[in-house]
FIVEX-970916 format. One record per residue (C-alpha): residue number from 1; x, y, z. Coordinates in Angstrom, 1 decimal. Example, Ala and Ser with C-alpha at 12.3 -4.5 7.8 and 13.67 -1.06 7.14 Angstrom:
<pt 1,<12.3,-4.5,7.8>>,
<pt 2,<13.7,-1.1,7.1>>,
***
This chain:
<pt 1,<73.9,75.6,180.9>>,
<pt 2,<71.4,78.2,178.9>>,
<pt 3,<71.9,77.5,174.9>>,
<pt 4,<74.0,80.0,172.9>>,
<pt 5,<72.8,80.9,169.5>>,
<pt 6,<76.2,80.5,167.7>>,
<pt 7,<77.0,79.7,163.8>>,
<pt 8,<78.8,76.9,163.9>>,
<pt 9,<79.4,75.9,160.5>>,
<pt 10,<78.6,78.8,158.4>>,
<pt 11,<80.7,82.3,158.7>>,
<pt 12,<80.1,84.6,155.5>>,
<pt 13,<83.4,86.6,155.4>>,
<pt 14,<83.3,89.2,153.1>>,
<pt 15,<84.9,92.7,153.2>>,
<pt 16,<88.0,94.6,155.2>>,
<pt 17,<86.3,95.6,157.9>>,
<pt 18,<86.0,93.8,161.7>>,
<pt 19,<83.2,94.5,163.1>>,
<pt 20,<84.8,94.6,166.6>>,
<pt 21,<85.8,97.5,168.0>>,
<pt 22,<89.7,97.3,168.4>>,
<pt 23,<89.5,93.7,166.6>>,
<pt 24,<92.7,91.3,166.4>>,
<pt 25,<91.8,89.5,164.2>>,
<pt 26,<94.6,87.0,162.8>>,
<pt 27,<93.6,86.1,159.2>>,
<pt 28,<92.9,87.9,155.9>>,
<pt 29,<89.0,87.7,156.3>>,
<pt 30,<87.0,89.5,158.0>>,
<pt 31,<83.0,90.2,158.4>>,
<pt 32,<81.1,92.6,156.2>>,
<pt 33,<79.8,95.8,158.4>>,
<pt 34,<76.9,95.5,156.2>>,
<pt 35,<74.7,92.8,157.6>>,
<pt 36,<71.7,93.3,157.9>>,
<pt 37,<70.3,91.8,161.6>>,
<pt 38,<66.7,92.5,160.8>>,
<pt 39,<64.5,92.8,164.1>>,
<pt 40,<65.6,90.3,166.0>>,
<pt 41,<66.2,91.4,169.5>>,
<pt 42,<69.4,92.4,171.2>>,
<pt 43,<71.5,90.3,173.3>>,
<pt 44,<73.7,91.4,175.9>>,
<pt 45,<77.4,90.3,176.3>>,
<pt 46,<77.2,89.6,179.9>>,
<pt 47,<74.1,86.8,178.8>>,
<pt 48,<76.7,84.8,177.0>>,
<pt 49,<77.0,81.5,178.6>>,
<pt 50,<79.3,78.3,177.1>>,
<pt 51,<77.4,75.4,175.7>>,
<pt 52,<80.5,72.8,176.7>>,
<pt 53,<82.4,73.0,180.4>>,
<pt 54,<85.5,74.7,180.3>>,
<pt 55,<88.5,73.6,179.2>>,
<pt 56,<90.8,72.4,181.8>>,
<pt 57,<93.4,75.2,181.0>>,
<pt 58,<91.0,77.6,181.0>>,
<pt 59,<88.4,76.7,184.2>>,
<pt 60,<88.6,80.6,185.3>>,
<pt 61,<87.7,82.2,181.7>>,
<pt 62,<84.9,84.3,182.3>>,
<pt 63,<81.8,82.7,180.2>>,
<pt 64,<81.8,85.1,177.4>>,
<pt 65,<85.6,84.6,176.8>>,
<pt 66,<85.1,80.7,176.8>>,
<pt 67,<82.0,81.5,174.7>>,
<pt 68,<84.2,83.1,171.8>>,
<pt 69,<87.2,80.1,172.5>>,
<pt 70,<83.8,77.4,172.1>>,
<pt 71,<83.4,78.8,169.0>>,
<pt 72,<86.4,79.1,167.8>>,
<pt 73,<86.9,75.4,168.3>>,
<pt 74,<83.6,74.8,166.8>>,
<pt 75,<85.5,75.4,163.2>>,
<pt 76,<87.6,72.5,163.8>>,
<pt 77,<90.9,74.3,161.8>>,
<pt 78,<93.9,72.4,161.8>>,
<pt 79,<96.4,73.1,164.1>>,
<pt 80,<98.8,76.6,162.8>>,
<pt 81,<101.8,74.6,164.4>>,
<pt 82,<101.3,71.7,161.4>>,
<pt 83,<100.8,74.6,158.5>>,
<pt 84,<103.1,76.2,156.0>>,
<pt 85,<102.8,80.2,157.2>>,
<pt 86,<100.5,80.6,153.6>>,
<pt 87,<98.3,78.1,154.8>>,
<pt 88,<98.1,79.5,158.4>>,
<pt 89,<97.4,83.0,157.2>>,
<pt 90,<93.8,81.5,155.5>>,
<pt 91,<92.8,79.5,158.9>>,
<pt 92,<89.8,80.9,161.3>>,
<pt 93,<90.9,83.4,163.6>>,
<pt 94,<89.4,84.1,167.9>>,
<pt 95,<88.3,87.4,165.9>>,
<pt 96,<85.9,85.8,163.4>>,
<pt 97,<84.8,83.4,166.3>>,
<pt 98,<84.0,86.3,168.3>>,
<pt 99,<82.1,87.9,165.1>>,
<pt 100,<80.2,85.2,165.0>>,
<pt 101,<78.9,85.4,168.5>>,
<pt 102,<78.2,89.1,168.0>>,
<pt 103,<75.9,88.5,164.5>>,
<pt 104,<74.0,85.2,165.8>>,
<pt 105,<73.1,87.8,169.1>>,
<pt 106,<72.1,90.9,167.1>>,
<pt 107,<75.2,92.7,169.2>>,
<pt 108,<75.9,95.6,167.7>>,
<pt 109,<79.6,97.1,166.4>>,
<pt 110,<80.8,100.7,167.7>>,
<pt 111,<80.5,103.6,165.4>>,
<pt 112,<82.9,105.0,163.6>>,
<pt 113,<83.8,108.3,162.4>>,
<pt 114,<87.5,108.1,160.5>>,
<pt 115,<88.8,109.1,157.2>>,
<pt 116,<91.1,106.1,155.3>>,
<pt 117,<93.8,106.6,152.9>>,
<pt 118,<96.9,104.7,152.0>>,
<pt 119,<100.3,105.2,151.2>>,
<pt 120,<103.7,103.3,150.9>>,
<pt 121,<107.1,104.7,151.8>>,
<pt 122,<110.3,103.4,150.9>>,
<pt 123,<112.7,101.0,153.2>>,
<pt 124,<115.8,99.1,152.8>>,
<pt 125,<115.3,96.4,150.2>>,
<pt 126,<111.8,98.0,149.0>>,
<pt 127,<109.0,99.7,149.9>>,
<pt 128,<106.2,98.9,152.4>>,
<pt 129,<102.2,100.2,152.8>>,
<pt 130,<100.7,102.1,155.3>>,
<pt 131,<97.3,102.9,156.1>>,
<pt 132,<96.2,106.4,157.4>>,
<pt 133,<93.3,106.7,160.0>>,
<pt 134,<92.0,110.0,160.4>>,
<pt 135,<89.3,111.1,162.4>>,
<pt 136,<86.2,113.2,160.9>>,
<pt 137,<86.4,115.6,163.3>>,
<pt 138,<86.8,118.8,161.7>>,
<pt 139,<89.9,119.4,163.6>>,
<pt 140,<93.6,120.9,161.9>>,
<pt 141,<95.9,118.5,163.6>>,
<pt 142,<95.8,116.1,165.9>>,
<pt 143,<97.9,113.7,167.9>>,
<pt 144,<99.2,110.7,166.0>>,
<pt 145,<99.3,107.3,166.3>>,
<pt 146,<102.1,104.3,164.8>>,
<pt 147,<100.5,101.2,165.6>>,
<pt 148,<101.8,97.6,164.8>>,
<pt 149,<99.1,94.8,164.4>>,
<pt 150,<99.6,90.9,166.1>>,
<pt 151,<100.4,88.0,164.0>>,
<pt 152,<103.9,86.5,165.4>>,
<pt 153,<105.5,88.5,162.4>>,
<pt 154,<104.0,86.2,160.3>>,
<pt 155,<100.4,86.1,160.0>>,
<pt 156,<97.7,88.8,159.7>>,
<pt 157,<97.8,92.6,157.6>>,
<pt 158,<96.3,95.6,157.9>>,
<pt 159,<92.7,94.2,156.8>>,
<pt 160,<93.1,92.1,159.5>>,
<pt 161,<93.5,94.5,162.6>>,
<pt 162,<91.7,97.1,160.7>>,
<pt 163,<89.0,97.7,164.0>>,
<pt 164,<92.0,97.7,166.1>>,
<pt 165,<93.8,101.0,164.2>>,
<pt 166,<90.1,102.3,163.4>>,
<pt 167,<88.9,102.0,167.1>>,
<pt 168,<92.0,103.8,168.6>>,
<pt 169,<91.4,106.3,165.7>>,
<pt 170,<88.1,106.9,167.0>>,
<pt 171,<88.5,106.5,170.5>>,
<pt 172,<91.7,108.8,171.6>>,
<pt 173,<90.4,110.9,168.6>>,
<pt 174,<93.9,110.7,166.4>>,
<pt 175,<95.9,110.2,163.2>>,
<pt 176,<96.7,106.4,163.5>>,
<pt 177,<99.4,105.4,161.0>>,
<pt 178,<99.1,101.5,160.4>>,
<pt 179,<102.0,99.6,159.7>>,
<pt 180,<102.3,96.7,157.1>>,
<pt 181,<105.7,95.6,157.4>>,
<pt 182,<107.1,92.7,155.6>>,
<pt 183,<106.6,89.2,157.2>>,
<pt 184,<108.6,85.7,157.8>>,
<pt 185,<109.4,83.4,156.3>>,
<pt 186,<109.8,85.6,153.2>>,
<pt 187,<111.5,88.2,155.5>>,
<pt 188,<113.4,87.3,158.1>>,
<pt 189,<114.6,88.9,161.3>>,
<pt 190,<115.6,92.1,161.6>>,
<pt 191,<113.5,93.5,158.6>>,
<pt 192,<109.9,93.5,160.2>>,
<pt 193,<111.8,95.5,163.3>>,
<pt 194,<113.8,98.3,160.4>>,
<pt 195,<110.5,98.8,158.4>>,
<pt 196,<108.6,99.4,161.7>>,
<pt 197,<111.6,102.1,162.7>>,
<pt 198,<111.5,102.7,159.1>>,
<pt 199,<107.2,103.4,159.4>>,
<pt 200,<107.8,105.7,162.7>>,
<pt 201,<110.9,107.6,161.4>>,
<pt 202,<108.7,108.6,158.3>>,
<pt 203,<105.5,110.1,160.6>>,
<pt 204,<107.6,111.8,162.4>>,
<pt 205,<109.4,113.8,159.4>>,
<pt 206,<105.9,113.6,157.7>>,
<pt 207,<103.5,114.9,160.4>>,
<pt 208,<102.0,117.5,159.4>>,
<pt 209,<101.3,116.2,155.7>>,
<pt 210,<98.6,114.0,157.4>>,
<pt 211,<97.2,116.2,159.6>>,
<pt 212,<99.4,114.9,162.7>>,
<pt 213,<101.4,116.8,165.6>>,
<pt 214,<104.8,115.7,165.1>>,
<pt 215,<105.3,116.7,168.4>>,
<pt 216,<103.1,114.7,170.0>>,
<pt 217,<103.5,110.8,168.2>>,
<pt 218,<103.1,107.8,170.3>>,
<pt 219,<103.5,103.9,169.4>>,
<pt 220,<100.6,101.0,169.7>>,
<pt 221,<101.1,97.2,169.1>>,
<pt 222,<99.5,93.7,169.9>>,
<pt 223,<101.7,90.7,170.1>>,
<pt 224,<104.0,90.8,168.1>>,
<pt 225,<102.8,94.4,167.4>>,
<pt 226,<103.7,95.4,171.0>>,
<pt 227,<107.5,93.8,170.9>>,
<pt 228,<107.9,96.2,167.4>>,
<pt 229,<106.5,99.1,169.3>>,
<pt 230,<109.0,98.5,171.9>>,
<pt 231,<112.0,97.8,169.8>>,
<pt 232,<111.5,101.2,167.9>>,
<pt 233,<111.3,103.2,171.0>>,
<pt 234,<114.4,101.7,171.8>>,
<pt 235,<115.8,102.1,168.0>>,
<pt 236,<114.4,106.1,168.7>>,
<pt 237,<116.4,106.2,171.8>>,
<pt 238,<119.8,105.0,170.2>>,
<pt 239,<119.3,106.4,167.0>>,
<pt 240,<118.6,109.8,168.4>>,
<pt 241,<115.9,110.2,166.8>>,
<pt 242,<112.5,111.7,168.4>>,
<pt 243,<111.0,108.9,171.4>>,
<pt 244,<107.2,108.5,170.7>>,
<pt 245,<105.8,110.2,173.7>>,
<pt 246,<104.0,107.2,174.9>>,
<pt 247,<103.9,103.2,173.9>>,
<pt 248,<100.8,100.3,175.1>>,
<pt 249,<102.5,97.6,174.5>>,
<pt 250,<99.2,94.7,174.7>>,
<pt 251,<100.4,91.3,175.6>>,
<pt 252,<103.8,91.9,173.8>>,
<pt 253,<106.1,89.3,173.0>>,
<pt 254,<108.9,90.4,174.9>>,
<pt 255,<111.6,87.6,175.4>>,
<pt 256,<112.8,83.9,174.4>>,
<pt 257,<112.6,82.1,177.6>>,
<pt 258,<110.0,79.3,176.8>>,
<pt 259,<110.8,78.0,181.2>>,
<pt 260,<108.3,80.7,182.3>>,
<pt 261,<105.4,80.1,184.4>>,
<pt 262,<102.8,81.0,181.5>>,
<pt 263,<104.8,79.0,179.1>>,
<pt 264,<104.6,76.2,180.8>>,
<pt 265,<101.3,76.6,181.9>>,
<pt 266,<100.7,77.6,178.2>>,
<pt 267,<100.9,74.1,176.7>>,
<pt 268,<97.2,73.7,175.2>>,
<pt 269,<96.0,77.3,175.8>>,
<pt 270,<93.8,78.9,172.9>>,
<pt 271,<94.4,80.7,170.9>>,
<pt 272,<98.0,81.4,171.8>>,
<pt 273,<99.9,78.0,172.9>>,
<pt 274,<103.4,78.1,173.6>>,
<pt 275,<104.4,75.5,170.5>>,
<pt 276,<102.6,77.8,168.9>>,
<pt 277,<105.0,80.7,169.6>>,
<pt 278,<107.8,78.8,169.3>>,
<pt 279,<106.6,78.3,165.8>>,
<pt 280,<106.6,81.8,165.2>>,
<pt 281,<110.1,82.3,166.3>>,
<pt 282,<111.2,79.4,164.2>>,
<pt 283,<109.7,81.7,161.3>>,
<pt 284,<111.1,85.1,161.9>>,
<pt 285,<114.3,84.2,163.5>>,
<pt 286,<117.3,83.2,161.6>>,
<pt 287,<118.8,80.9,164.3>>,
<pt 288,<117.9,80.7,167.9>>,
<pt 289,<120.5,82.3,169.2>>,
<pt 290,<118.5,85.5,168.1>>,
<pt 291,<116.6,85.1,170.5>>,
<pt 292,<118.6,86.9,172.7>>,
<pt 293,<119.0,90.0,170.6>>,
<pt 294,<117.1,93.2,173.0>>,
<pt 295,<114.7,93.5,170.5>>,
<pt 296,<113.3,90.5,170.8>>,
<pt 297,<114.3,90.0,174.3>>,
<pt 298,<112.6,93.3,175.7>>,
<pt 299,<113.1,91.7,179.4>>,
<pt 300,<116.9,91.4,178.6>>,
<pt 301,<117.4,95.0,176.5>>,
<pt 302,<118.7,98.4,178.5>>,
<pt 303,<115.2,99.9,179.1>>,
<pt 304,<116.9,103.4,180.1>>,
<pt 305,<115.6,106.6,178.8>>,
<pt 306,<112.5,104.7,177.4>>,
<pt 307,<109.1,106.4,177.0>>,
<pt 308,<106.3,106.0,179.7>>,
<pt 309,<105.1,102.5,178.8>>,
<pt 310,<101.4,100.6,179.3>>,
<pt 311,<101.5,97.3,179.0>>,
<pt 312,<98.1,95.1,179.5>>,
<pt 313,<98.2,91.5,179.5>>,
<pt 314,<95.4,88.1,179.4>>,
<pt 315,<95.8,85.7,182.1>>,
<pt 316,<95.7,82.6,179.9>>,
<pt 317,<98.9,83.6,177.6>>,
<pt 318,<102.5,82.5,177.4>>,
<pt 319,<103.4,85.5,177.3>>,
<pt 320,<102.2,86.6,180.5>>,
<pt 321,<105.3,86.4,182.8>>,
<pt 322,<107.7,88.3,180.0>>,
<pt 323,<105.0,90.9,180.2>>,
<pt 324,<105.4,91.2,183.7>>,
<pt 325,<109.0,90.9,184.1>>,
<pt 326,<109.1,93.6,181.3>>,
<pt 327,<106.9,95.6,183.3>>,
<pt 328,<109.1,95.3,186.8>>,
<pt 329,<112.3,96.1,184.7>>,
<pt 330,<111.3,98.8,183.1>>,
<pt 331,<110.4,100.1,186.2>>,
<pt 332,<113.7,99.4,187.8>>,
<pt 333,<115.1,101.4,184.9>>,
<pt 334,<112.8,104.4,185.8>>,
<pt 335,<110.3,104.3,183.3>>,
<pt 336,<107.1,105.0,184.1>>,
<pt 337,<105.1,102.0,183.3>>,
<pt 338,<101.3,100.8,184.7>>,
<pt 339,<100.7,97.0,184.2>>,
<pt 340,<97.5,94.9,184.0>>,
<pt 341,<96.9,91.3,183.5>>,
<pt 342,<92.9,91.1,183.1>>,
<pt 343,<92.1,87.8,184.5>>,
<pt 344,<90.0,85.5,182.9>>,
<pt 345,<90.8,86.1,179.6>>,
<pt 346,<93.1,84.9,176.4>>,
<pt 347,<95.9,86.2,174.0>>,
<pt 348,<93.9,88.5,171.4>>,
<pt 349,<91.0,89.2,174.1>>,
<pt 350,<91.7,93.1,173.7>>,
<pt 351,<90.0,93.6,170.9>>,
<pt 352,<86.7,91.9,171.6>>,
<pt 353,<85.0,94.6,174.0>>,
<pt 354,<81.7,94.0,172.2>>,
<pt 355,<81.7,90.9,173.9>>,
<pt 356,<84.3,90.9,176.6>>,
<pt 357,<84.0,93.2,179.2>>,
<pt 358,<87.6,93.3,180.5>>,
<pt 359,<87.9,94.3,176.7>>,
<pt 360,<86.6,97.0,177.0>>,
<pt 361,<88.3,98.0,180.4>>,
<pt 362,<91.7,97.3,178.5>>,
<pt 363,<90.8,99.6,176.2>>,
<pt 364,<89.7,102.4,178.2>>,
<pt 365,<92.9,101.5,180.0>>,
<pt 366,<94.8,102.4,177.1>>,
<pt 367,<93.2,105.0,175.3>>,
<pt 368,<93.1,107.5,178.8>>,
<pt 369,<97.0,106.7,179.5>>,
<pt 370,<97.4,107.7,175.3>>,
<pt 371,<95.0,110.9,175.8>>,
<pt 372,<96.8,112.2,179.5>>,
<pt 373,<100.4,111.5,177.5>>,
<pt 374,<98.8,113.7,174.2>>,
<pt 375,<97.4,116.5,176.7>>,
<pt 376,<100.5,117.2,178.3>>,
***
């Protein structure tokens, strides 16, 4: 196989700001923007080959995928499964792996043109941070985003998905409201679910203070992200409170059921395993037998009067089957929903279009479903 030029062993991290567009990262570092690459020329994405075979689980990953998974390995972290949740939250994350392949290959990261501010809001037992995306374009108002970054409810902030709530800021051109609601173990279940309907109830009552269209407010998440999303739609719905006008729920978790066919296919899957999510649930969920509570179990929940609902998912996931099944149900229940699972890829691939190319179709994917529901 043709040599990659990788870092294996030394990743400067400094700075707030992925340098992929719509990054998921999973850690508290993240890449400078500021590097300078000198002349050195260009790579493309689609010349990314692996150094190393495939891994058995993963023999159908396209090459750049297995590129960014190579390199993730090549850090040689200890498992998250054998952490404390502090210690997890410092390991190397797909995102960084996949920085490092863009910086060693002079692949450049997507402009940007959004404003940042924060601001924290009140909720039950204290108060919570938000940061506010908006987009430099000159306009008065514009549509308006609540997005909900990945992590399991444990791991990750808003530093570390900042690309992801930047790049939808930039690319459906609105307001995007990003959520930093309290994690496990130090919170436990239900309270990353009320400050997310706590996050959502405030932008719509607060709108127009940050240059939104309260009438036109949608919900984004990743992961665990995408379950939240889900859950305050349906918290919206019984609440009688507004519905967000459109949700992408991206490889949500979205049930408790670890029999599936990607869970059990999921054993030694990267980056995502399924002992892996089962170590999440053991962090956020009081007892097991939470797991059957409809927001956490999306595939079990009455999906009635939901909004129109994308849902994309990564072939080599454990939580690919709930994201179908979620999918067909909601469906049965007369949402209308659009589902892909982009093959070839992993959990956290959707915000790697710099190198991925079904990252970039995900995207595009997502934003033009979020633009058609803010045009109507």
């Amino acid at each position: 196989m043709k040599t990659n030029k990788l870092l294996r062993n030394s990743l400067t991290v400094a700075g707030a700001t992925c340098l992929l567009l719509l990054s998921s990262c999973a850690t508290n570092n993240t890449m400078s923007g500021s590097d300078n690459l000198g002349n050195m020329e260009a790579s493309s994405a689609a010349d990314l080959e692996p150094n190393q075979p495939k891994p058995d689980w993963g023999k159908n990953m396209t090459d750049p995928m297995a590129v960014v998974i190579e390199q993730l390995a090549s850090y040689k972290a200890p498992p998250l499964t054998t952490l404390t949740a502090e210690q997890a939250r410092k390991q190397p994350t797909p995102a960084q792996a996949a920085m490092a392949v863009m910086k060693e290959n002079n692949i450049p990261k997507p402009p940007s043109n959004v404003d940042t501010m924060g601001r924290k809001i009140p909720v039950d037992g204290g108060q919570i941070h938000m940061r506010i995306y908006t987009p430099k374009t000159g306009k008065d108002s514009y549509p308006v985003i609540v997005y909900y970054h990945g992590g399991g409810w444990v791991i990750a902030d808003l530093d570390t998905y900042n690309a992801s709530a930047e790049g939808l800021a930039n690319k459906a051109e609105a307001v995007v409201v990003s959520v930093a609601y309290r994690q496990a173990p130090e919170y436990k279940f239900p309270t990353a679910h009320n400050d997310s309907y706590a996050a959502y109830e405030w932008t719509v009552k607060n709108a127009a203070s940050i240059k939104g269209d309260p009438n036109r407010i949608a919900v984004v998440g990743e992961s665990a992200g995408g379950n939240l999303a889900a859950a305050v739609s349906m918290m919206a719905r019984d609440k009688g409170m507004q519905l967000p006008i459109h949700e992408v729920l991206v490889y949500p978790i979205a049930g408790h059921d670890f029999t599936t066919e990607s869970y059990r296919e999921s054993e030694n899957v990267k980056p995502l395993s399924s002992g892996l999510m089962k170590w999440f649930f053991d962090k956020y969920l009081n007892s097991p037998a939470e797991g059957d509570n409809p927001m956490i179990s999306l595939v079990n929940a009455d999906l009635k009067g939901m909004p129109p609902t994308t849902i994309i998912g990564a072939q080599y996931d454990p939580l690919r089957t709930e994201g179908k099944t979620l999918a067909d149900n909601m469906e049965k229940a007369g949402v209308r929903t659009s589902h892909k699972v982009y093959d070839g890829t992993t959990h956290e691939f959707f915000g790697m279009a710099a190198v991925v190319s079904q990252a970039k179709d995900a995207q595009a994917m997502a934003v033009s479903e979020l633009k058609e529901a803010f045009n109507k």
